[in-house]
N, C-alpha and C positions, 0 to 999 in steps of 0.2 A: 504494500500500500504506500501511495507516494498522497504529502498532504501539501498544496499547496495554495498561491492564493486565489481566489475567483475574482474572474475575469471577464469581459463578456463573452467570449469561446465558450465556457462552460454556464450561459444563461437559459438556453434550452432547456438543457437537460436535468438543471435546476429548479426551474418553471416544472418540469412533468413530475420530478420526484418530490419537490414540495406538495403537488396539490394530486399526488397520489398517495403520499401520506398522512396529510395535513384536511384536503377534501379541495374540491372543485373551487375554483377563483379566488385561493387562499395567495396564489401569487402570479404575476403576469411580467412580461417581459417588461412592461414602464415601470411597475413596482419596484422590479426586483433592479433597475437600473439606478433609482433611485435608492433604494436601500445599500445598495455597494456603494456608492457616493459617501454614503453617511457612514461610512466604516473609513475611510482616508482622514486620514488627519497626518499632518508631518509626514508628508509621503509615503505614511506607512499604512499597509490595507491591513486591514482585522479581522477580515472575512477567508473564510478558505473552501476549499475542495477537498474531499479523498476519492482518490482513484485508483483502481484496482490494475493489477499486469495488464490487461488485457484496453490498457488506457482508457476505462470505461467510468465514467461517476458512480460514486459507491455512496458518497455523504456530503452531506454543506453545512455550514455556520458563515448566519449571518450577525455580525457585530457592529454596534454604533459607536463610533468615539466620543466621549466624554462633550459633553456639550453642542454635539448635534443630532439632538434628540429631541422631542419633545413630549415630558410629561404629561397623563391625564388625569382623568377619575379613577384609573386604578392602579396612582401613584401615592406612596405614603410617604413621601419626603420625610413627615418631622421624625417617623421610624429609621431612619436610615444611619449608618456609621459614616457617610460622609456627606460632604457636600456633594448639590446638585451640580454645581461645577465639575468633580470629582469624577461622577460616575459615565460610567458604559454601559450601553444598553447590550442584551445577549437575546437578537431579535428571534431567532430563528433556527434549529436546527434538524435533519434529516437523514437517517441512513435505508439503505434497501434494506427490504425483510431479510434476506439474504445472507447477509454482513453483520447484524446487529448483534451484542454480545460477544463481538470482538475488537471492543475496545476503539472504535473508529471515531463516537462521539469524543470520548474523552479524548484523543489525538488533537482533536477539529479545535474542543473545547483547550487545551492547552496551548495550541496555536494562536487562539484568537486571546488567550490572558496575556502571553507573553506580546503581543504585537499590542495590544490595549494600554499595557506597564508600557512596552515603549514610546507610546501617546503621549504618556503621564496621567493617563486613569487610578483611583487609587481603589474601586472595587469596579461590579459591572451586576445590573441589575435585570431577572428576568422575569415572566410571568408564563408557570411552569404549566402547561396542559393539565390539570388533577386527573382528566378522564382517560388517559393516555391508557392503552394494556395492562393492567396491574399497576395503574399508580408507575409505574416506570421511571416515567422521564423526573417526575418529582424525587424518586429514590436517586436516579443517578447523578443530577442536580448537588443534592444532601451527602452523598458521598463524597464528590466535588470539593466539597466545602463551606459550601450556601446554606444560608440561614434562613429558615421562614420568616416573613415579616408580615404577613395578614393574606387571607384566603380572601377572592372575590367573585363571589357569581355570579353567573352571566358575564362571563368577562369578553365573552364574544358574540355575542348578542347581535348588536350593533353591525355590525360587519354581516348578517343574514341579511337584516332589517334594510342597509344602506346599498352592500357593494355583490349581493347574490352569494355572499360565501355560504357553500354547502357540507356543513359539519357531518364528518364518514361517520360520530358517532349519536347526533342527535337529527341530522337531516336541514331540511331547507330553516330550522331557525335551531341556531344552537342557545343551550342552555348550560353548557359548561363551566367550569370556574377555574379559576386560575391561582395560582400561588406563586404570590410576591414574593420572589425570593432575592438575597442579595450574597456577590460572594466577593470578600473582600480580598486583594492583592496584597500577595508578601511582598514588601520590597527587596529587592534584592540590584 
């Protein structure tokens, strides 16, 4: 497995495995352009790819740099260990059925800490899928190193209601919830 950064080459194939695992117009080629945007800071991208020998996309993370982001309603600032200045957003990420359980998010998710530290991020903040297969992603999160900082339901709601997102586990309106979680950066 080779981890590296995304790019627009690997925007397709990011678009299909997002909204094959995530559900239908969870992400679109202007999205996801803009989202890679908001991962550059100091020349440096945050976001990456894993791809498999066979040079196929295997997983994605996508990261915000610290300060271009923008907070909502299911932001708890005055919870947080740093400032909003401070933090990185950890928008997004995806492995094939495949691949998973070995280790490829946590690759992705290491890549995208260390390129965030070199921003000058001092944690990075995400809001974890709860409905995910067994609680999953919230667990692999929490091993990470993240910290709960408040549950919110319906965290994606809004996104049926506005942009046709079609939730794989709730259908044309999601009622899922999310977990605020925050994971803070060693310096080093």
């Amino acid at each position: 497995m080779q981890i590296t950064e995304l790019t627009p080459a690997f925007f397709p194939a990011v678009v299909r495995l997002a909204n094959t695992i995530h559900g239908d117009n969870y992400l679109s080629h202007t999205s996801l352009t803009t989202m890679q945007l908001q991962g550059i800071a100091k020349g440096i991208n945050a976001s990456f790819v894993a791809i498999d020998e066979q040079q196929q996309l295997i997983g994605y993370r996508l990261s915000f740099a610290a300060g271009q982001w923008q907070s909502d309603n299911w932001c708890t600032e005055a919870l947080w260990p740093v400032a909003r200045a401070d933090m990185a957003y950890f928008k997004s990420v995806g492995v094939s059925a495949g691949q998973r359980g070995k280790g490829v998010a946590s690759s992705l998710l290491q890549a995208s800490v260390t390129a965030l530290k070199q921003q000058g991020a001092k944690a990075g903040l995400a809001h974890i899928w709860r409905e995910s297969p067994g609680n999953a992603a919230q667990r692999y999160f929490s091993q990470a190193g993240a910290v709960l900082v408040k549950v919110h339901p319906q965290r994606w709601r809004h996104l049926s209601e506005t942009m046709g997102y079609f939730c794989p586990v709730c259908g044309a309106l999601c009622n899922c919830s999310a977990a605020e979680m925050v994971l803070t950066f060693n310096a080093s």
